[in-house]
N, C-alpha and C positions, 0 to 999 in steps of 0.2 A: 711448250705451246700454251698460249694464254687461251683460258677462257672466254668462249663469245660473248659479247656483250647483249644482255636480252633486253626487252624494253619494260620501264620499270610498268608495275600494275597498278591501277587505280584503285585509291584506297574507298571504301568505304564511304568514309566525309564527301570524298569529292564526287561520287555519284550521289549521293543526298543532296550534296548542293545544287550539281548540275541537274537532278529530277525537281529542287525547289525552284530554283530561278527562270526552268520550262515551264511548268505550271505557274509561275509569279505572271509569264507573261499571256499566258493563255487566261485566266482568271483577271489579270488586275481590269482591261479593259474592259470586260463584262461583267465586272463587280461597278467600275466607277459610272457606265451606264447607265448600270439599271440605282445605282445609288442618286444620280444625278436628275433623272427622269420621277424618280419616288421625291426628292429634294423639290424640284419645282410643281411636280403636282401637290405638293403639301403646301408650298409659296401660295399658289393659284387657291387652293381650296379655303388658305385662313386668310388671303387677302378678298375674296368673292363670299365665299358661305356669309360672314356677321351683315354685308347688306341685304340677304336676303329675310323675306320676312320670317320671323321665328317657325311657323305653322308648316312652311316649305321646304325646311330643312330636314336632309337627309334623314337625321337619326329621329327628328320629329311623326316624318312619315313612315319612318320602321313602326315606331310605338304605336300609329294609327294603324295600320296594317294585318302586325302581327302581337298586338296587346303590351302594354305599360311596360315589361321585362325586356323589350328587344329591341330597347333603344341603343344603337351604338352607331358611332360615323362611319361614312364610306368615302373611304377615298376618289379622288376624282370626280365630283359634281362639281366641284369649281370648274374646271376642266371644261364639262359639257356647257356648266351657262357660259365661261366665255367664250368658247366657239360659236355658239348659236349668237349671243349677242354681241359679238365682230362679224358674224355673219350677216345679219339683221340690219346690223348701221351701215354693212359696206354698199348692201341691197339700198338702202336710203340714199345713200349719198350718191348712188349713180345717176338716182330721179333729176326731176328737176326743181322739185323743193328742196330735197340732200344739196343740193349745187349752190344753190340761193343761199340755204342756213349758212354755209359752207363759208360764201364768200362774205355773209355778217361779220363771220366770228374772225379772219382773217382781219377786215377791215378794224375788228376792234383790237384785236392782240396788236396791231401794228402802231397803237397809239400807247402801248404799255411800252415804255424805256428797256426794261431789262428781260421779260419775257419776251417780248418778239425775239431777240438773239436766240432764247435758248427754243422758242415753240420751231422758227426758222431752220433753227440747225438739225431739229429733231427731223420736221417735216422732210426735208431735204434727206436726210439718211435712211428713211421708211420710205420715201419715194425711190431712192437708187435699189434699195436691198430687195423692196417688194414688188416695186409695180413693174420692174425688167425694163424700166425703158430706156431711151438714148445714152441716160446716163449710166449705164449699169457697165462694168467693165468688160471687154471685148476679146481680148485675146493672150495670152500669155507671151512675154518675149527675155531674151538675155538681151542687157542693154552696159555696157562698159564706166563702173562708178566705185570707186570717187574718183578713179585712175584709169589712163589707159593700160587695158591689158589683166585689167580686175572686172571680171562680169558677175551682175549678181542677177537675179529670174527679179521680171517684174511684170505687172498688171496693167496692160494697156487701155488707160480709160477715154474718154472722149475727147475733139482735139477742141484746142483753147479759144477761146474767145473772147468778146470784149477788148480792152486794153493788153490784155496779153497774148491775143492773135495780132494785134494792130503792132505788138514793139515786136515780137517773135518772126511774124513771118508766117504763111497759109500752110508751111511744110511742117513745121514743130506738130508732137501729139505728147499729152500728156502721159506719162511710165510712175505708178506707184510700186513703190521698191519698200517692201515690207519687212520689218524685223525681226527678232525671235527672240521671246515668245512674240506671236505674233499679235502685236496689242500696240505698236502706231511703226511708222514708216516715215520713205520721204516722197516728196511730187516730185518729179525731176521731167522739163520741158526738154525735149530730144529730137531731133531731126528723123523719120522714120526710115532716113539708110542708114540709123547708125546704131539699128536697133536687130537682131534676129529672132522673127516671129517662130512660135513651138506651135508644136499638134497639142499640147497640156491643156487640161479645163484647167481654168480658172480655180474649181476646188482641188486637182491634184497638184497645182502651184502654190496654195494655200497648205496643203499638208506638208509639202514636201520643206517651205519655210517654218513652218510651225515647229516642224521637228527637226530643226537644225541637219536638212540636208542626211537624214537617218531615214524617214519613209521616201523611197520613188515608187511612181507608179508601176502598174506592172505592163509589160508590153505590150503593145495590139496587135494581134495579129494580121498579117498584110491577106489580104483574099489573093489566089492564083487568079491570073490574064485565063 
């Protein structure tokens, strides 16, 4: 009679590895956060701090405060003046002098050859991203591309207009179909039957592309009738 076969044991190495690469993933995101977040408040404070006047400055008013020895920087005053003055200008420009200056400067960048394209392009992406409005995109959907019978998740943004509602047709809506990493995509004009609308935000379609199809959301739970 043979011996039963027992299942072999796990050595050593391979629970070190498997307790490293639990922890790799518990840590990395919370390391590259708080790294990321320390990385752009340091951006903000040495692009902000040198225009302020020397006298203002953090580690200047340590020294006035708590005497000549206790000068050192603090992070994040960059930080606080540009919030307050993006706050300040946003308050301005809702007035109706902010509106006026508003539409000087437009009228002038529009006579500059190669900065209107880029002030244009800018303008237009800070109005979709921040201000939520018409253009901002709408709803998540699966839409069948490059082939039938290949569906990829896309971002249904506003329907078309101009010259390309005039050749398309009132039914087309425009489907941005994102890449991964997710850093450009394509526009794809689609007839809205030929498209199937998700329950997904917007940002859990962006993750879920971002990560090559590795993060899905987690599920909602349905409330009892």
């Amino acid at each position: 009679m043979s011996d039963p076969i027992l299942p072999k044991r796990r050595s050593m190495t391979s629970g070190l590895r498997s307790s490293f690469l639990t922890g790799l993933v518990v840590v990395l995101p919370i390391g590259l956060t708080i790294y990321l977040i320390w990385a752009v408040i340091g951006w903000l404070d040495g692009w902000i701090l040198p225009l302020l006047p020397a006298a203002y400055r953090p580690e200047e008013l340590m020294r006035y405060l708590f005497g000549p020895n206790h000068g050192f920087p603090i992070r994040g005053v960059g930080v606080v003046v540009f919030l307050v003055f993006t706050t300040f200008m946003g308050w301005i420009a809702k007035g109706l002098i902010g509106r006026t200056i508003l539409a000087q400067l437009d009228r002038l960048i529009e006579r500059m050859p190669v900065v209107r394209s880029l002030y244009g392009a800018l303008k237009q992406v800070a109005d979709t991203v921040f201000n939520k409005t018409e253009s901002s995109f709408e709803k998540t959907c699966l839409v069948e591309f490059p082939r039938p019978g290949v569906w990829v998740l896309g971002l249904i943004s506003a329907r078309p207009k101009g010259e390309i509602a005039d050749k398309l047709g009132p039914d087309k809506i425009a489907v941005f179909i994102g890449l991964t990493p997710f850093t450009s995509g394509f526009v794809a004009f689609v007839s809205r039957q030929d498209v199937i609308e998700l329950d997904l935000t917007v940002e859990e379609a962006a993750k879920l592309v971002a990560s090559g199809g590795l993060v899905y959301p987690v599920p909602r739970e349905v409330e009892p009738l």
